[in-house]
ZAMARGU-4260 file (C-alpha; in steps of 0.2 Angstrom, whole numbers, plus 5000, padded with zeros to 4 digits):
<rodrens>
0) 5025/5516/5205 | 5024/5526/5220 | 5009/5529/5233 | 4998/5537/5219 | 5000/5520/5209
5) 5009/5534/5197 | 5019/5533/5181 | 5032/5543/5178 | 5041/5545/5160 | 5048/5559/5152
10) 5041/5567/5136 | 5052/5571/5122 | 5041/5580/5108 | 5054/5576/5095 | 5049/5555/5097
15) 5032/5556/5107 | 5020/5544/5098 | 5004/5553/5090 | 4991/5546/5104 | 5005/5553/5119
20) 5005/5570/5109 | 4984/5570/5110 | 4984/5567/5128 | 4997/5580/5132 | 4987/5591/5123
25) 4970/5588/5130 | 4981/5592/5146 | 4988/5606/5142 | 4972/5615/5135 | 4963/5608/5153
30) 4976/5619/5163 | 4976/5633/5151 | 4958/5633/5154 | 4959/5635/5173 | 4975/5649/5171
35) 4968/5658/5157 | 4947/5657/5157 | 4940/5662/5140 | 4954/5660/5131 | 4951/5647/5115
40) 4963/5630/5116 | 4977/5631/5111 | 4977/5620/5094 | 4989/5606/5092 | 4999/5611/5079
45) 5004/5627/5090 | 5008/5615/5105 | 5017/5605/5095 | 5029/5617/5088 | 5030/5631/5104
50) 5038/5612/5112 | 5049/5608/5096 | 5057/5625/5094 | 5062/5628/5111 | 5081/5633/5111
55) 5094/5621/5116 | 5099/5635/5129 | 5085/5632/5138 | 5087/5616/5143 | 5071/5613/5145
60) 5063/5595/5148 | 5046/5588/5149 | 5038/5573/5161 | 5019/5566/5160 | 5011/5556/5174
65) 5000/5539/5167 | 4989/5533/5179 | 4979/5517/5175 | 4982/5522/5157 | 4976/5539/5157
70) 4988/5554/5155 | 4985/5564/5171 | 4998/5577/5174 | 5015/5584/5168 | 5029/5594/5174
75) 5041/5605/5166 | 5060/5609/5172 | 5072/5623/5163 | 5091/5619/5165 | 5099/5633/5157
80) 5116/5634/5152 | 5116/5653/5153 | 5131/5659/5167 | 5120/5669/5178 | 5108/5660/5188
85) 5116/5643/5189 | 5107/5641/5208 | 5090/5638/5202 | 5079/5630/5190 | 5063/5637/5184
90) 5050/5621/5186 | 5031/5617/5183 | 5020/5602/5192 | 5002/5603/5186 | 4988/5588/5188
95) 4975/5587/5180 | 4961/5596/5191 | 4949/5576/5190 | 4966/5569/5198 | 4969/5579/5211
100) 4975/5575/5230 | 4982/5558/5224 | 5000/5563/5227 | 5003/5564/5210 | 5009/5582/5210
105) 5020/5577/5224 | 5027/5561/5214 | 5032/5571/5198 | 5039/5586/5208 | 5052/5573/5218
110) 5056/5568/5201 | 5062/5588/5193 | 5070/5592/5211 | 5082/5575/5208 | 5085/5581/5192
115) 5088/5599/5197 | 5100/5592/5213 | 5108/5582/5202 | 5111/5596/5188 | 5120/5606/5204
120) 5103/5618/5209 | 5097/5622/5225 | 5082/5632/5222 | 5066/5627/5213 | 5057/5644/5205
125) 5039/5642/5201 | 5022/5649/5198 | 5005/5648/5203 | 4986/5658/5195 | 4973/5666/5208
130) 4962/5657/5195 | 4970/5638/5200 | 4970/5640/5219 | 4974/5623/5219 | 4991/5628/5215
135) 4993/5640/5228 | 4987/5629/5242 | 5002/5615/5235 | 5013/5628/5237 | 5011/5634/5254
140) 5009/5615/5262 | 5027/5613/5251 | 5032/5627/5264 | 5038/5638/5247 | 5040/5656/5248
145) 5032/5668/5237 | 5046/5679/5230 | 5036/5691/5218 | 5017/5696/5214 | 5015/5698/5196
150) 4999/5707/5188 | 4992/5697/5172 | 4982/5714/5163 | 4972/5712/5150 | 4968/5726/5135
155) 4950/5724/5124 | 4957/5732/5108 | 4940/5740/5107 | 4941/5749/5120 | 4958/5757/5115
160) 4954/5777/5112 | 4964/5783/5098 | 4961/5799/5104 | 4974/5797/5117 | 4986/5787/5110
165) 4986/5805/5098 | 4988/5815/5113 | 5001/5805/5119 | 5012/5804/5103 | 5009/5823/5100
170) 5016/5828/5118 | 5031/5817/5112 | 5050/5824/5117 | 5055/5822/5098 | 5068/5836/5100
175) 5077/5827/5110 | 5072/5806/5104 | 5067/5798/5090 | 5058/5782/5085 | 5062/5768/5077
180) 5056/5752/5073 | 5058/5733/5068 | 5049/5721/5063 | 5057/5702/5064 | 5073/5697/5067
185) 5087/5714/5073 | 5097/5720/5061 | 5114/5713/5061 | 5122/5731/5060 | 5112/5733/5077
190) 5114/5718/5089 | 5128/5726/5101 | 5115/5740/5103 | 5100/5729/5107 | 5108/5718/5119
195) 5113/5733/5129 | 5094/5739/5125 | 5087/5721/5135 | 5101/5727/5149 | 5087/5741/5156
200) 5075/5725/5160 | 5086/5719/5175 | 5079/5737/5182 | 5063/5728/5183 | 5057/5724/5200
205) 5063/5706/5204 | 5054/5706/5225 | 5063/5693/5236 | 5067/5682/5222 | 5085/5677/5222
210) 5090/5681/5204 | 5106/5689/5195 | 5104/5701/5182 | 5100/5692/5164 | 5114/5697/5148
215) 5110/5695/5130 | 5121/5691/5119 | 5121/5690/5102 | 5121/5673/5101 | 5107/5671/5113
220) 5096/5682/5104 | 5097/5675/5089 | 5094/5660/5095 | 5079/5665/5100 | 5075/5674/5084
225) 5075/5657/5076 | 5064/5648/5089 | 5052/5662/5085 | 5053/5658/5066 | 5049/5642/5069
230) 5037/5644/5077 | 5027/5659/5066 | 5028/5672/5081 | 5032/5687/5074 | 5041/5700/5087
235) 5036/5720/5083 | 5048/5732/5091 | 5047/5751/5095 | 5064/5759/5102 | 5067/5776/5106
240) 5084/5783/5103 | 5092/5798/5112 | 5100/5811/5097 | 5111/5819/5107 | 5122/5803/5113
245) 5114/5789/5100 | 5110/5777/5114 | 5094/5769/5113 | 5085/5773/5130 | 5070/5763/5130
250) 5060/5748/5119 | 5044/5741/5120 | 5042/5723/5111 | 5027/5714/5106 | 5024/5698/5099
255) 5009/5689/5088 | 5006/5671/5084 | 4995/5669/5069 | 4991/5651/5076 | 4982/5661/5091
260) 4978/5675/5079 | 4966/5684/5095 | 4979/5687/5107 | 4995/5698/5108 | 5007/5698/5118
265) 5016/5713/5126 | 5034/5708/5131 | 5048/5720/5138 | 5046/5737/5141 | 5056/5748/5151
270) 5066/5765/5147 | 5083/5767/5157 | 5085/5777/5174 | 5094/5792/5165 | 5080/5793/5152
275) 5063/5792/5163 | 5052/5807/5165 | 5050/5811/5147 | 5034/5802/5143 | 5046/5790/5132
280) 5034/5776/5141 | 5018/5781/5135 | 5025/5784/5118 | 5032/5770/5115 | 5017/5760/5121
285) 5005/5773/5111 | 5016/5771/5095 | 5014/5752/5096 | 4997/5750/5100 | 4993/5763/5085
290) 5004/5750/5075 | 4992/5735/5081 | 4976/5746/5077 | 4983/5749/5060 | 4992/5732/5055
295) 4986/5716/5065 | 4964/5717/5063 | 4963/5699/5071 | 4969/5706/5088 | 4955/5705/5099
300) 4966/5706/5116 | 4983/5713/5122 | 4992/5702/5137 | 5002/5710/5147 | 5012/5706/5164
305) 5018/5716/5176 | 5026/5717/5195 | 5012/5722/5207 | 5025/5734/5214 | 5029/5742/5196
310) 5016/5757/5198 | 5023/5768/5184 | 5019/5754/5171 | 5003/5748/5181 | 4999/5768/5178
315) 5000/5770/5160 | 4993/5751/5157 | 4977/5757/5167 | 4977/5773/5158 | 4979/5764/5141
320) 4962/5753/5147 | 4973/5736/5153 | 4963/5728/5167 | 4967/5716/5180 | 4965/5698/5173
325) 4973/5686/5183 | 4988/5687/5198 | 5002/5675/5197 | 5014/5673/5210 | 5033/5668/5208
330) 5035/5656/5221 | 5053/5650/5229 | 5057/5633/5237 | 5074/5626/5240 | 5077/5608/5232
335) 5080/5599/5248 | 5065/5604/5256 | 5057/5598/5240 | 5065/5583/5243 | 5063/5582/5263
340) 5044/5585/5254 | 5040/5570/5244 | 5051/5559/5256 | 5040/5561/5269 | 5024/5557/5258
345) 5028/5545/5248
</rodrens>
């Protein structure tokens, strides 16, 4: 027990009891409430398998706060055991907003930066909504630093206009790239291709945050593929191939949960260096969208994120109708100071 008269206790979804797995959810939807207004809850059954299919490469764990028997807040820490990056640890603290200014965020964030010290990390990575500015103001009395402004943008599908995705695709640089597309896991034939395809993505602006450039391999990504099929997400993606070399020179990827059968999610985008200033951007994103118009009628939104400082995608999002939803800032906080932190608080 610490100062917050706080228990803290990991949560491993594989044994949690029925009654912990209700309160974690009831949590969970009461933070997705604040980050994400009018979006439904999240059911149970998605929960529950979005925790159990996470890939062991991940590393990810899970802690909950009790206080006086009731389930107040959680925290969330990724260990990966990929080679780049080894310096940090991705982490989430969140309280629930009744149980607020207790010390309760500060008792569970002591307990993922020990873990993270202990694991060899010296740098915390976290985010925080301009809808929970509760978060923000923990951040900046930890002393973090924000690394990188990320907008949240928001599509109604009815207000997508057919007529220029048309336009779009018909001013298409065909005689020079083609489209192709996949639905599910990659071809096996494929997968050297596609990881160098998920290479153009460490071209994305990164701020100040102190990141190496992510690698795919083909292990990793069919890793993935089967956390996804656990789960029921279903991944679509769009790639454009240059003729003259072979070389696939952009992708867009989207991906839809038909436990959350409202909501899509745009992944990656990007087309590489030597391939920009054909439109390939706006056709890829065109082609897809037309493929969601035509193939998912439950889609009511498209979610996508992108760096405040990325103005040719924020350009052809705003063109295609995304509007500004929410801002969520990547935040950066060495684990000593974490530490130096909750020391001094507790």
């Amino acid at each position: 027990m610490g100062r917050a008269n706080v228990w803290i206790e990991r949560f491993e979804p594989e044994r949690a009891w029925a009654e912990v797995w209700r309160s974690f959810h009831r949590l969970s939807n009461a933070i997705r409430a604040e980050w994400w207004p009018d979006w439904p809850p999240r059911p149970l059954p998605v929960l529950r398998r979005n925790l159990l299919a996470v890939p062991p490469v991940w590393g990810l764990r899970w802690w909950v706060a009790w206080r006086r028997g009731e389930l107040v807040g959680g925290a969330e820490l990724e260990l990966s055991t990929t080679p780049e990056n080894r310096h940090l640890a991705w982490c989430d603290v969140y309280v629930h907003p009744d149980h607020r200014g207790k010390g309760i965020g500060t008792t569970l964030l002591k307990t993922v930066a020990e873990v993270a010290r202990e694991d060899g990390r010296r740098l915390l990575t976290f985010a925080t909504a301009a809808t929970a500015p509760a978060g923000e103001a923990f951040a900046r009395r930890l002393g973090a630093k924000p690394g990188l402004v990320n907008h949240t943008n928001r599509l109604r599908i009815s207000d997508v206009a057919p007529a220029l995705l048309r336009a779009w695709i018909e001013g298409a640089p065909r005689d020079e790239f083609s489209l192709g597309f996949w639905e599910g896991p990659y071809p096996e034939e494929d997968l050297a291709e596609v990881c160098r395809m998920h290479e153009v993505m460490n071209t994305a602006p990164r701020g100040e945050l102190e990141m190496e450039d992510f690698h795919w391999t083909p292990e990793l990504i069919r890793e993935q593929e089967e956390s996804l099929r656990k789960r029921g997400v279903v991944r679509w993606t769009v790639y454009a191939r240059h003729r003259a070399t072979g070389r696939i020179a952009g992708f867009t990827e989207v991906a839809w949960d038909p436990g959350e059968p409202e909501i899509l999610h745009q992944w990656g985008t990007g087309v590489f260096p030597e391939f920009r200033g054909h439109g390939l951007g706006k056709w890829l994103k065109a082609d897809m969208l037309g493929r969601v118009l035509a193939g998912r009628p439950e889609v009511k939104f498209v979610v996508t994120g992108n760096a405040g400082s990325n103005a040719p995608m924020l350009k052809i999002n705003h063109e295609l109708g995304f509007r500004l939803y929410n801002t969520v800032t990547l935040w950066q906080l060495p684990v000593e100071e974490a530490l130096a932190y909750a020391r001094v608080r507790s």
